[in-house]
N, CA, C and O atoms as a Tripos MOL2 file, in Angstrom:
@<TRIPOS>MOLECULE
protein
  276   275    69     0     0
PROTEIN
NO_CHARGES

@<TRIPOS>ATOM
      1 N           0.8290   -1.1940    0.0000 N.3       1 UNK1
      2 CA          0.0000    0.0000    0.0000 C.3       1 UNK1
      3 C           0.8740    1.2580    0.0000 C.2       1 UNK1
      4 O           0.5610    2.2710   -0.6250 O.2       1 UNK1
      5 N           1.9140    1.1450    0.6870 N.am      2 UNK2
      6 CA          2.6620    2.4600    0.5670 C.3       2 UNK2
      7 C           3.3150    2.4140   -0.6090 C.2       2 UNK2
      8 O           2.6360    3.1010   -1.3710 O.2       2 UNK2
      9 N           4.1670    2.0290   -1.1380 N.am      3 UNK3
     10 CA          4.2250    1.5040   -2.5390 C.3       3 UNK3
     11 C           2.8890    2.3470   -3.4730 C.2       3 UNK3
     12 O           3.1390    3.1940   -4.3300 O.2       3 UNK3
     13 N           2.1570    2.1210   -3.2800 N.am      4 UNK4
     14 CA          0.8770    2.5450   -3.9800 C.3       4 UNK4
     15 C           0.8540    4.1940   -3.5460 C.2       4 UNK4
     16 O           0.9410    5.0290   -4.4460 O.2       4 UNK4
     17 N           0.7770    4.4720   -2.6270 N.am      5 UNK5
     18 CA          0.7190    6.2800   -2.4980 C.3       5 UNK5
     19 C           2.1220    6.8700   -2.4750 C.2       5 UNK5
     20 O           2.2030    8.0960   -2.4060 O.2       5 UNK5
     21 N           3.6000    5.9080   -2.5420 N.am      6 UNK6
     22 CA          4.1080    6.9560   -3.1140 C.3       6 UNK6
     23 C           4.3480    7.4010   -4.5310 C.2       6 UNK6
     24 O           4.8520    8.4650   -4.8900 O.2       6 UNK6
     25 N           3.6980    5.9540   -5.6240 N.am      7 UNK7
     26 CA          3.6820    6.4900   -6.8890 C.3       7 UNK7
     27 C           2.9830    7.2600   -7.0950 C.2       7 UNK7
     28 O           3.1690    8.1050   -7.9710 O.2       7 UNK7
     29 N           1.5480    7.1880   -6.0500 N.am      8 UNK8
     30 CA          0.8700    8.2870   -6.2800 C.3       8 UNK8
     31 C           0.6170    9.5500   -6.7090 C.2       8 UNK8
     32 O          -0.1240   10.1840   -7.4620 O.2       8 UNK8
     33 N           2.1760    9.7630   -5.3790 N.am      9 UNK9
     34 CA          2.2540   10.8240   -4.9570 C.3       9 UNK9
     35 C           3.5940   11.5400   -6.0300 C.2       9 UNK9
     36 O           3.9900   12.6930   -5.8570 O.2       9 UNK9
     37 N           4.0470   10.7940   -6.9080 N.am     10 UNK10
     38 CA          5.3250   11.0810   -7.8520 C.3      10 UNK10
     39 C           4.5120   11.6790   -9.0410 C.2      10 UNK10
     40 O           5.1430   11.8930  -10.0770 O.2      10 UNK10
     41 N           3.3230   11.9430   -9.0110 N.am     11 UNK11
     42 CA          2.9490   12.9520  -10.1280 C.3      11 UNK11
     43 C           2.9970   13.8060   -9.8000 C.2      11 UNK11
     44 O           3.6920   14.6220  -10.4060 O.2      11 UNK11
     45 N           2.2870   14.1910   -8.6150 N.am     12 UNK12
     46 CA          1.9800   15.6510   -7.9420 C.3      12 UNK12
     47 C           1.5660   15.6770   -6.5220 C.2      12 UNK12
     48 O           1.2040   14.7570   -5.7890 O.2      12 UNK12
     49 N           1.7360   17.2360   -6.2530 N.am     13 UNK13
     50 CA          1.1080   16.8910   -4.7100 C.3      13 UNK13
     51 C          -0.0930   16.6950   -4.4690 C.2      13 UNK13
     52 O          -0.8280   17.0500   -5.3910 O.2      13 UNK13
     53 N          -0.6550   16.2180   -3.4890 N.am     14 UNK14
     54 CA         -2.3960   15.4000   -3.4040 C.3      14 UNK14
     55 C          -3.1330   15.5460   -2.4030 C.2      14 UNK14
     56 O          -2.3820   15.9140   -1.5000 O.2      14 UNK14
     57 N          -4.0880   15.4800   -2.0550 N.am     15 UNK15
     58 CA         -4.7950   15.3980   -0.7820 C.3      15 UNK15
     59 C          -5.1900   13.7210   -0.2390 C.2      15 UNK15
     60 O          -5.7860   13.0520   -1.0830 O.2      15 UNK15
     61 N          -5.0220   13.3410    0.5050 N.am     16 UNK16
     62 CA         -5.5570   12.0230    0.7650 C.3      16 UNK16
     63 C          -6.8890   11.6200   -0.0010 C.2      16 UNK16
     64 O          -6.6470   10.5100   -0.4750 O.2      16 UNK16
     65 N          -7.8250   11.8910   -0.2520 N.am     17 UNK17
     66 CA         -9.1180   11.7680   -1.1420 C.3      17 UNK17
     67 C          -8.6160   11.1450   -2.3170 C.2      17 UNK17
     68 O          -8.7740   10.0000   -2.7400 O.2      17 UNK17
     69 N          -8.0500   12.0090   -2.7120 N.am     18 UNK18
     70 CA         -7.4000   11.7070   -4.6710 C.3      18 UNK18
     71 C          -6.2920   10.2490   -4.0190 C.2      18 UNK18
     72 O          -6.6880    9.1090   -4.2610 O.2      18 UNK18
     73 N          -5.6230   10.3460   -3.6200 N.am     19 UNK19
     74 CA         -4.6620    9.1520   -3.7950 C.3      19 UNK19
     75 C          -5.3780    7.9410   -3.2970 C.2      19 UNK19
     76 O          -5.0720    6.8980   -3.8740 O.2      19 UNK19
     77 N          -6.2460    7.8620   -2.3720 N.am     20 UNK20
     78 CA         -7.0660    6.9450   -2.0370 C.3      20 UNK20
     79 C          -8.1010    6.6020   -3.3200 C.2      20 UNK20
     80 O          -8.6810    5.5170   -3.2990 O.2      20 UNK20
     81 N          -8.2690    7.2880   -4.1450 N.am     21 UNK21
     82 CA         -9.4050    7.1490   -5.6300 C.3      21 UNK21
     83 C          -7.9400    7.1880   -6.1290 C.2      21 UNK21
     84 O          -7.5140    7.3140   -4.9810 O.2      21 UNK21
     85 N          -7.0180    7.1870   -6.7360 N.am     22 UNK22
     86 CA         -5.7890    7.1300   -7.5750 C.3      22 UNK22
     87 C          -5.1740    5.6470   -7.1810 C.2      22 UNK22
     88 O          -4.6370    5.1190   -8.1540 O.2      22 UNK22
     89 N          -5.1340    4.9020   -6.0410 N.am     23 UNK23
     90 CA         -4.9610    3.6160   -5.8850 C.3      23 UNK23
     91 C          -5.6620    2.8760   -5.7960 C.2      23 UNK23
     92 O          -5.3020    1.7040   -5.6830 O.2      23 UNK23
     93 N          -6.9490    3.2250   -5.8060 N.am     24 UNK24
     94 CA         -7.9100    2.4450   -5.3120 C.3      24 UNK24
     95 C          -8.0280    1.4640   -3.7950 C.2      24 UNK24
     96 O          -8.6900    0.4440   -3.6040 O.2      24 UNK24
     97 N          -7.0560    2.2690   -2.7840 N.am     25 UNK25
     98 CA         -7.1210    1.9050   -1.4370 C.3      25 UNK25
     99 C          -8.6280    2.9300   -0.5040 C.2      25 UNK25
    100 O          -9.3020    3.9490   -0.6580 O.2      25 UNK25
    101 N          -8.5130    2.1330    0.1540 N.am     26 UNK26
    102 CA         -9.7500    2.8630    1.2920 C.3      26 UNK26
    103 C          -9.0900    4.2560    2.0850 C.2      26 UNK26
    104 O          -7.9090    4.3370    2.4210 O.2      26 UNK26
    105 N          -9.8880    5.0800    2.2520 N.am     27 UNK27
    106 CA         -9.2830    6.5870    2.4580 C.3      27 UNK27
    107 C          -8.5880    6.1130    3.7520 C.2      27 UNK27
    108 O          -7.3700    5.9390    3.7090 O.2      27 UNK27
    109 N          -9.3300    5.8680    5.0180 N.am     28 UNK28
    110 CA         -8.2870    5.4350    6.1190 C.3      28 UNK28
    111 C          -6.8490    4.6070    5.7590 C.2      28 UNK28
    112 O          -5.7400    4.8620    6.2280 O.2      28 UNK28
    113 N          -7.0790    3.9010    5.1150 N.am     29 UNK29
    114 CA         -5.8710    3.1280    4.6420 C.3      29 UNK29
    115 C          -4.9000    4.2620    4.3840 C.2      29 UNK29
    116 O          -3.9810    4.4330    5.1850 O.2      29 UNK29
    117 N          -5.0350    5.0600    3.3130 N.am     30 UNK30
    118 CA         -4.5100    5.8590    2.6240 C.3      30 UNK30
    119 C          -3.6200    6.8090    3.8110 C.2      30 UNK30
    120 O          -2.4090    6.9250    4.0030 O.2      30 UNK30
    121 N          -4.4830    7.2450    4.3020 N.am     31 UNK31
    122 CA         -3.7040    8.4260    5.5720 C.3      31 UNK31
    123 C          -3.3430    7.8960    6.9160 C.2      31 UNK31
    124 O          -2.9090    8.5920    7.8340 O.2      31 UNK31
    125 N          -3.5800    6.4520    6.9680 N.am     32 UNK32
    126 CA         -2.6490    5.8760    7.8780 C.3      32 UNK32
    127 C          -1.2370    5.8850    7.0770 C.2      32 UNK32
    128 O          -0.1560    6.1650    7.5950 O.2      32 UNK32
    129 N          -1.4460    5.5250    5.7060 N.am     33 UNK33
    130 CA          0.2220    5.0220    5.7760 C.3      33 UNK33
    131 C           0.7560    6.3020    5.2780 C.2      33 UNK33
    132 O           1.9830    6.3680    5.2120 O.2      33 UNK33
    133 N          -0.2060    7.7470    4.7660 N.am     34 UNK34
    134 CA          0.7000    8.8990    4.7760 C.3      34 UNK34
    135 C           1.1140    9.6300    6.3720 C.2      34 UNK34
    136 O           1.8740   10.5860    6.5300 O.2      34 UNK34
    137 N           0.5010    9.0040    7.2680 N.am     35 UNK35
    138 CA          1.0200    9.4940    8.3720 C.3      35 UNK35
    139 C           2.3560    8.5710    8.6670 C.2      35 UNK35
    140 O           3.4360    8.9970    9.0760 O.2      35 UNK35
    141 N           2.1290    7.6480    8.4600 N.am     36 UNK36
    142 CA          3.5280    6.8910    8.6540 C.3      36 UNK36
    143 C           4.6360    6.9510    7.4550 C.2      36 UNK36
    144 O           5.5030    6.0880    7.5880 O.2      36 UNK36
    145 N           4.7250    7.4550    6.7720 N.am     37 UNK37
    146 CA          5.8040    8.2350    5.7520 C.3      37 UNK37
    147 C           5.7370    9.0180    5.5650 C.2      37 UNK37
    148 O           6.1570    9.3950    4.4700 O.2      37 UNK37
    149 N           4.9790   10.2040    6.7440 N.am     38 UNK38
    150 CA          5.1010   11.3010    7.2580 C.3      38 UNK38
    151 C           6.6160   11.2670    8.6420 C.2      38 UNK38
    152 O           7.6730   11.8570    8.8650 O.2      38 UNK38
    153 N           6.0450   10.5220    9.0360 N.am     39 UNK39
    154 CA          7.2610    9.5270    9.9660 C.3      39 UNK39
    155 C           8.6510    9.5680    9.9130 C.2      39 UNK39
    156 O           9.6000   10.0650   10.5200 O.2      39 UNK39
    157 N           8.3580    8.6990    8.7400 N.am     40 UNK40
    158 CA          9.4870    8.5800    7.9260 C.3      40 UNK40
    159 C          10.2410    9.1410    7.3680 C.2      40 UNK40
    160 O          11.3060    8.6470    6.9990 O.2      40 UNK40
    161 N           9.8630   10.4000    7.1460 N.am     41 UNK41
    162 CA         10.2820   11.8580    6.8820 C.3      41 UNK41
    163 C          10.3950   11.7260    4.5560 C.2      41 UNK41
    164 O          11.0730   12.2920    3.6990 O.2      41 UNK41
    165 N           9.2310   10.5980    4.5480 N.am     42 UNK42
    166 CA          8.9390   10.5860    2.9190 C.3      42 UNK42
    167 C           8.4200   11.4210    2.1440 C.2      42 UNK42
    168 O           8.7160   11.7280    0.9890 O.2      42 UNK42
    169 N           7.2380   11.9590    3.1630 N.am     43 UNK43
    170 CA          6.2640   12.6880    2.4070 C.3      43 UNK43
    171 C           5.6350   13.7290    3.5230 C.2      43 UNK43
    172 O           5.1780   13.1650    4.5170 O.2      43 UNK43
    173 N           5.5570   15.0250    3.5020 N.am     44 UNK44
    174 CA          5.4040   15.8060    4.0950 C.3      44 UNK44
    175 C           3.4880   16.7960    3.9170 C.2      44 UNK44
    176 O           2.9000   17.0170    2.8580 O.2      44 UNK44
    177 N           3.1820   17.0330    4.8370 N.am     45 UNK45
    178 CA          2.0030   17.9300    4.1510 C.3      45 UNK45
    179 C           2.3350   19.2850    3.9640 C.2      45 UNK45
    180 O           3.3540   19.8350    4.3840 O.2      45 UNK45
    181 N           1.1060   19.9750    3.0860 N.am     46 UNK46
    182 CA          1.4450   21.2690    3.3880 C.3      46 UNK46
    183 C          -0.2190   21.9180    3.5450 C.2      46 UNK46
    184 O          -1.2090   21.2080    3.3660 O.2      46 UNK46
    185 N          -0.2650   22.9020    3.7910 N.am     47 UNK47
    186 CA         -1.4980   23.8550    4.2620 C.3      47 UNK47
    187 C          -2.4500   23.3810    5.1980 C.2      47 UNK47
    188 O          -2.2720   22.4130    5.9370 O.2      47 UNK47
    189 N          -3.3530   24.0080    5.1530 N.am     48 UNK48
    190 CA         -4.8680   23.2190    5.7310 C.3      48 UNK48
    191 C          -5.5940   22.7820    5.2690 C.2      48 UNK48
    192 O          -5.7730   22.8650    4.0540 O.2      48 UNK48
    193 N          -6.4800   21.9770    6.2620 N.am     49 UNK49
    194 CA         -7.4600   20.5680    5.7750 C.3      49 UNK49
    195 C          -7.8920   20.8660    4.3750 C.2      49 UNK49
    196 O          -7.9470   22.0540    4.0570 O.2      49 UNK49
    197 N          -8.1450   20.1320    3.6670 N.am     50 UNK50
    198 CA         -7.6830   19.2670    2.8540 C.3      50 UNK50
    199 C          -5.7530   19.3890    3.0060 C.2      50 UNK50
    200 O          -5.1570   20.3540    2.5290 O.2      50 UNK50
    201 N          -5.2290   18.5670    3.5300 N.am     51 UNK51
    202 CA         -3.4030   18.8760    3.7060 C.3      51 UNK51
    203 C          -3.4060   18.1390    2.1010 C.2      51 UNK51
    204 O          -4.0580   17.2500    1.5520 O.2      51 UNK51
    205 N          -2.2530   19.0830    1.7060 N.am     52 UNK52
    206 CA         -1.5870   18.4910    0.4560 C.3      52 UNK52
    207 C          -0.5270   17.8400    0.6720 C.2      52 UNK52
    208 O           0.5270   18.2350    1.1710 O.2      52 UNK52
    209 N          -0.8350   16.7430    0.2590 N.am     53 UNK53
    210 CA          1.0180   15.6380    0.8620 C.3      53 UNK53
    211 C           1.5850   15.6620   -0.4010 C.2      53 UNK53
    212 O           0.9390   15.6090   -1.4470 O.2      53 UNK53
    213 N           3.1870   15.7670   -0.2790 N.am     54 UNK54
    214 CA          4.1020   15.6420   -1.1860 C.3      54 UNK54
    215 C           5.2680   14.9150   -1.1390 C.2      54 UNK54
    216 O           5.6950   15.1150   -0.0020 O.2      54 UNK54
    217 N           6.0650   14.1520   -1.7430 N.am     55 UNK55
    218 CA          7.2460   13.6320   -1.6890 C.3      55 UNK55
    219 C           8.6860   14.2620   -1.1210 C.2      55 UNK55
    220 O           9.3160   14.7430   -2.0630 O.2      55 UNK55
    221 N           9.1070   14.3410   -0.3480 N.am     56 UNK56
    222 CA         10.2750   14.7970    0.4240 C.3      56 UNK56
    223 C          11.3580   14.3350   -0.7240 C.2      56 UNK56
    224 O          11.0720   13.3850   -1.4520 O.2      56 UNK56
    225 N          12.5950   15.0220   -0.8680 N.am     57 UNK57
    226 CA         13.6850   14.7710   -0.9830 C.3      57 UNK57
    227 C          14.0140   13.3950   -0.8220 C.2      57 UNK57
    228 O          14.8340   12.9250   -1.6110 O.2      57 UNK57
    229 N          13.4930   12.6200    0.1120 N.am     58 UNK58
    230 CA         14.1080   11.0460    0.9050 C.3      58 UNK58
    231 C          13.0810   10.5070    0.0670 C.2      58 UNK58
    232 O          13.4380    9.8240   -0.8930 O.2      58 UNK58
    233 N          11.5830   10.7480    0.3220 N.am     59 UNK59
    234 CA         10.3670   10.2700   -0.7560 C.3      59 UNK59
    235 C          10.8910    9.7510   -2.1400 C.2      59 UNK59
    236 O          10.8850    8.5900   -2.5490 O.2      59 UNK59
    237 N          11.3760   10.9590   -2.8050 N.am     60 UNK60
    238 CA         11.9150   10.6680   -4.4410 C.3      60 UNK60
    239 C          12.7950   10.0290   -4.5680 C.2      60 UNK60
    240 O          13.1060    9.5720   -5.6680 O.2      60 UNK60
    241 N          13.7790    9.6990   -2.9570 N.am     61 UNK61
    242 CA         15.2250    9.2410   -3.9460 C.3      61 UNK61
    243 C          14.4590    7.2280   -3.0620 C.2      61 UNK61
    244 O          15.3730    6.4300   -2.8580 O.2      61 UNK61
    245 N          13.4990    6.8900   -2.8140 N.am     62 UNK62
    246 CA         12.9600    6.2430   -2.4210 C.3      62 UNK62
    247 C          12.3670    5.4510   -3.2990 C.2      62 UNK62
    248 O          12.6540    4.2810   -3.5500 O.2      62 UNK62
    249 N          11.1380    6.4200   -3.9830 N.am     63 UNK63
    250 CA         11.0130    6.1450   -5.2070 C.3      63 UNK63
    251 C          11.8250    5.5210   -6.2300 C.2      63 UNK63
    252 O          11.6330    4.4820   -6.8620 O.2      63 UNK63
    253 N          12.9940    6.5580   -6.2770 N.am     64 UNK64
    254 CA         13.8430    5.8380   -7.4800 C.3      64 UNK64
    255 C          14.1550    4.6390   -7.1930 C.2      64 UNK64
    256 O          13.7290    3.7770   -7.9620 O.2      64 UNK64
    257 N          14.9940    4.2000   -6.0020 N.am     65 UNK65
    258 CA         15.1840    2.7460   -5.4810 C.3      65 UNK65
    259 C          13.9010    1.6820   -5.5280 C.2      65 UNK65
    260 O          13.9930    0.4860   -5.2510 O.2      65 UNK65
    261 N          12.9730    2.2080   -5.8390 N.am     66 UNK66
    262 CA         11.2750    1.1140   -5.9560 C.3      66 UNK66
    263 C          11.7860    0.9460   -7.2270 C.2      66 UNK66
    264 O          12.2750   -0.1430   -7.5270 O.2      66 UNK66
    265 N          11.7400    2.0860   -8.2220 N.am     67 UNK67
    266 CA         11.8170    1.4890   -9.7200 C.3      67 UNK67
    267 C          12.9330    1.1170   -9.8480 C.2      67 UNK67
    268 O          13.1260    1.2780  -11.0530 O.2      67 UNK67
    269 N          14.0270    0.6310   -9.3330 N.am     68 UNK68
    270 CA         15.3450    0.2670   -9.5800 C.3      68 UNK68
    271 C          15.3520   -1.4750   -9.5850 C.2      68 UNK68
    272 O          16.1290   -2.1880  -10.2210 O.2      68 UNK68
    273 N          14.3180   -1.8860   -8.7380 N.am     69 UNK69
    274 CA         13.9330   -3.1850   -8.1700 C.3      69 UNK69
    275 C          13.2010   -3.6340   -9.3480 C.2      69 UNK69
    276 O          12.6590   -4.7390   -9.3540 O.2      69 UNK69
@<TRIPOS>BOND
     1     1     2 1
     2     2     3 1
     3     3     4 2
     4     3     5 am
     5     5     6 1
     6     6     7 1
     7     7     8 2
     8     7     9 am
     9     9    10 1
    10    10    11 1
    11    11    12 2
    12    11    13 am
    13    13    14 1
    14    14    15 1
    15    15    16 2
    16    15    17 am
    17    17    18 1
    18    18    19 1
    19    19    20 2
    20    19    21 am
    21    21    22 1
    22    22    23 1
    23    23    24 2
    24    23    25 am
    25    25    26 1
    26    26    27 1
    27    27    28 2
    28    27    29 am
    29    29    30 1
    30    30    31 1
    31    31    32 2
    32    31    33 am
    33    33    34 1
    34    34    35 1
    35    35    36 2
    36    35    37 am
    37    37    38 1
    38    38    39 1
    39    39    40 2
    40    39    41 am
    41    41    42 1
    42    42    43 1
    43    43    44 2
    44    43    45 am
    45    45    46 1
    46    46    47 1
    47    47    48 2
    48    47    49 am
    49    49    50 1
    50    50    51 1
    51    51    52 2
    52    51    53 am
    53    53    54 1
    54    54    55 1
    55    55    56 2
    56    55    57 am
    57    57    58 1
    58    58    59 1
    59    59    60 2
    60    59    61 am
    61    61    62 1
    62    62    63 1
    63    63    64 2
    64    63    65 am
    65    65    66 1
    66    66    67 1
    67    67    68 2
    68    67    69 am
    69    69    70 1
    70    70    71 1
    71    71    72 2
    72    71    73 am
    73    73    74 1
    74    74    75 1
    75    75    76 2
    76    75    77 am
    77    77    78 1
    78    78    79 1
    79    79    80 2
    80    79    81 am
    81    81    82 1
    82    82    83 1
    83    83    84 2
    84    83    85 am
    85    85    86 1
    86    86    87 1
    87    87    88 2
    88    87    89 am
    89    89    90 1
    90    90    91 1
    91    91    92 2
    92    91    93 am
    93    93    94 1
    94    94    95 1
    95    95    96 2
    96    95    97 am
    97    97    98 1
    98    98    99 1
    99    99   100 2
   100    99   101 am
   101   101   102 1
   102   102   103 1
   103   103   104 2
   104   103   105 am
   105   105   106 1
   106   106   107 1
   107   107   108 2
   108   107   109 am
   109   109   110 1
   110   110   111 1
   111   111   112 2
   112   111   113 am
   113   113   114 1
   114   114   115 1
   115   115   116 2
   116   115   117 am
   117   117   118 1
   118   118   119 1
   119   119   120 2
   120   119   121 am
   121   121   122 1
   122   122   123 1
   123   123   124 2
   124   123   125 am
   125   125   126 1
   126   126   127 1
   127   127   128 2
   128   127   129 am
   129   129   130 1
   130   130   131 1
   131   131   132 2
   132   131   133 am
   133   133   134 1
   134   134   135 1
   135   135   136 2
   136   135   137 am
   137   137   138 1
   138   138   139 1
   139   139   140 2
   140   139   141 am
   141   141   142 1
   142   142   143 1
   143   143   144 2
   144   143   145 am
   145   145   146 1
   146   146   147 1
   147   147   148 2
   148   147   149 am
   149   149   150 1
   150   150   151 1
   151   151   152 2
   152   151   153 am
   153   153   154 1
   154   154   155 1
   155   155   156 2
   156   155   157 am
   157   157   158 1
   158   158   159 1
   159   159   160 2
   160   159   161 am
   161   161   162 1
   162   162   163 1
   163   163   164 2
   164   163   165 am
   165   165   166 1
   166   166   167 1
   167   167   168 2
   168   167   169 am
   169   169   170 1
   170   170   171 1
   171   171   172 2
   172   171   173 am
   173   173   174 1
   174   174   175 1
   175   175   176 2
   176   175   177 am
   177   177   178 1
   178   178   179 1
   179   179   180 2
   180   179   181 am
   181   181   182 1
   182   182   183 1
   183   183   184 2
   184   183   185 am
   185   185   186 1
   186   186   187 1
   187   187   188 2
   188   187   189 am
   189   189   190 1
   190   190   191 1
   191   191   192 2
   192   191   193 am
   193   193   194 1
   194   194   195 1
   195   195   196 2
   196   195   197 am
   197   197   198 1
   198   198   199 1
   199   199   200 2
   200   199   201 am
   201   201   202 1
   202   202   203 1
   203   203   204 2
   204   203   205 am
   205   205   206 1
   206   206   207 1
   207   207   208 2
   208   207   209 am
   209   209   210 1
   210   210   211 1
   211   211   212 2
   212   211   213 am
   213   213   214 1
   214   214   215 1
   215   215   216 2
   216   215   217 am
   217   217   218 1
   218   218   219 1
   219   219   220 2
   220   219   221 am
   221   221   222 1
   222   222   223 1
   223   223   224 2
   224   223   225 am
   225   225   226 1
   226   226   227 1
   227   227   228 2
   228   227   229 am
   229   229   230 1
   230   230   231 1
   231   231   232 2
   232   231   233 am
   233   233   234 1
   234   234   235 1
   235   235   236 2
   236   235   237 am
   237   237   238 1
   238   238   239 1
   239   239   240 2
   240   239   241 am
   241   241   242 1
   242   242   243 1
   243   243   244 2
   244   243   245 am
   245   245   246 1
   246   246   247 1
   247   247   248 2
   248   247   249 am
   249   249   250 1
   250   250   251 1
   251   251   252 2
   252   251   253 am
   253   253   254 1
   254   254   255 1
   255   255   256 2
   256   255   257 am
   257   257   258 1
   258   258   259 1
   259   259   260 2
   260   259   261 am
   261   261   262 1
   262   262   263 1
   263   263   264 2
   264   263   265 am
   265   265   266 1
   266   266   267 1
   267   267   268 2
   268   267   269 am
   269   269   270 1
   270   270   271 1
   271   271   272 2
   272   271   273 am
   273   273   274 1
   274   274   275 1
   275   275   276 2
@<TRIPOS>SUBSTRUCTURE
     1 UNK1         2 RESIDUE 1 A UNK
     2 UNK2         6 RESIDUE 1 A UNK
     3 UNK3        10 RESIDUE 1 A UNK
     4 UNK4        14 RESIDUE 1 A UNK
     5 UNK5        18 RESIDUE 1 A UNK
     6 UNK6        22 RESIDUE 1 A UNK
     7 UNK7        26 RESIDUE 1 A UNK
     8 UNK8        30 RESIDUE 1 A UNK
     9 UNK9        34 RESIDUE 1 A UNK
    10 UNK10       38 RESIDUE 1 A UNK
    11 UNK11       42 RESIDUE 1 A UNK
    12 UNK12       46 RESIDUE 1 A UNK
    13 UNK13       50 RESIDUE 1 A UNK
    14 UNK14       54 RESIDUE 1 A UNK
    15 UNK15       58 RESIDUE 1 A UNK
    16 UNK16       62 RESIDUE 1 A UNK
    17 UNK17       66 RESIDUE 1 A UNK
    18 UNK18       70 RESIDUE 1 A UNK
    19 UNK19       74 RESIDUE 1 A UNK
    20 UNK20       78 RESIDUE 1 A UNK
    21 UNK21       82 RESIDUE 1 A UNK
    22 UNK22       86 RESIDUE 1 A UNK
    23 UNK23       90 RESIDUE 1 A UNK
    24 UNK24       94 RESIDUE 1 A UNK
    25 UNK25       98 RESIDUE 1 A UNK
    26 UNK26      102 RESIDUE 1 A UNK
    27 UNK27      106 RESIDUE 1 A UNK
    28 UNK28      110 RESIDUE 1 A UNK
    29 UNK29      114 RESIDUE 1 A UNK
    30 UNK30      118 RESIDUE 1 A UNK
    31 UNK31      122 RESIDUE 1 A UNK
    32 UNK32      126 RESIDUE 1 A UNK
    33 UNK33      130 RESIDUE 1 A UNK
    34 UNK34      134 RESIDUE 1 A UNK
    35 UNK35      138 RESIDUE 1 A UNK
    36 UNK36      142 RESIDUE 1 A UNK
    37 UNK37      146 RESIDUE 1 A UNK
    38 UNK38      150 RESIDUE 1 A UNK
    39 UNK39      154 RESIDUE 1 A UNK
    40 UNK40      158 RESIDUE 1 A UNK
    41 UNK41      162 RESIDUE 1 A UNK
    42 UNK42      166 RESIDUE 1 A UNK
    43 UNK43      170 RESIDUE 1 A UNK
    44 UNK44      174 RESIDUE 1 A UNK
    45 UNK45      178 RESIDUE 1 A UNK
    46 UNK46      182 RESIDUE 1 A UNK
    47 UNK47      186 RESIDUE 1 A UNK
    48 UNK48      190 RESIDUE 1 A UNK
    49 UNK49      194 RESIDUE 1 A UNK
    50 UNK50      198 RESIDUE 1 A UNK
    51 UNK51      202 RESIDUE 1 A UNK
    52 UNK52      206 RESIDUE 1 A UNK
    53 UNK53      210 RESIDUE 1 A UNK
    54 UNK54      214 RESIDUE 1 A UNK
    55 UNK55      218 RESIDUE 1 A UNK
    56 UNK56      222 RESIDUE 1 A UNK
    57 UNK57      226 RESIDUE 1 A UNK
    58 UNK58      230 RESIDUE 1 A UNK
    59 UNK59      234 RESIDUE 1 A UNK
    60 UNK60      238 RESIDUE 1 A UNK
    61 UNK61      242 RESIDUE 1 A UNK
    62 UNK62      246 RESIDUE 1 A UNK
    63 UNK63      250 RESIDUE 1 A UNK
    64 UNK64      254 RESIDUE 1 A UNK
    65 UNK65      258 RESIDUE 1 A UNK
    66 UNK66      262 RESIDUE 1 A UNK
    67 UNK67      266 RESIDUE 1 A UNK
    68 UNK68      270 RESIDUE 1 A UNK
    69 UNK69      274 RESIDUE 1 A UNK
C-alpha cells in the first residue's frame, strides 16, 4: 500500500481523497500510511485541511530505489 501512495504521490502533490481514488485503497488506509511516511520523513504535508502531501527529498530518492527493483 505504501508503494501505492508513493507512486501516487510522484505525479503531484495530493490530498488524501485523490490518492485513495488514484490507488484504489480505502481513504483510512490511505492516511494511515501517509502518516507513517510522514514519519518517515517521505512525504510531508502542506497547508490546511484538505493537507496536500508531497514527496520529500528522501520520498523521491525512495522512489527511485522502488523502480530500480
Amino acid at each position: 500500500a505504501r508503494t501505492r501512495v508513493i507512486l501516487a504521490l510522484e505525479k503531484a502533490a495530493s490530498n488524501a481523497r485523490n490518492v485513495a481514488s488514484a490507488t484504489g485503497l480505502n481513504y483510512n488506509i490511505v492516511l494511515h500510511h501517509l502518516r507513517l511516511l510522514e514519519a518517515e520523513k517521505v512525504v510531508t504535508r502542506k497547508g490546511n485541511r484538505p493537507f496536500l502531501w508531497e514527496l520529500t527529498g528522501m520520498g523521491q530518492q525512495r522512489l527511485v530505489n522502488l523502480k530500480a527493483h
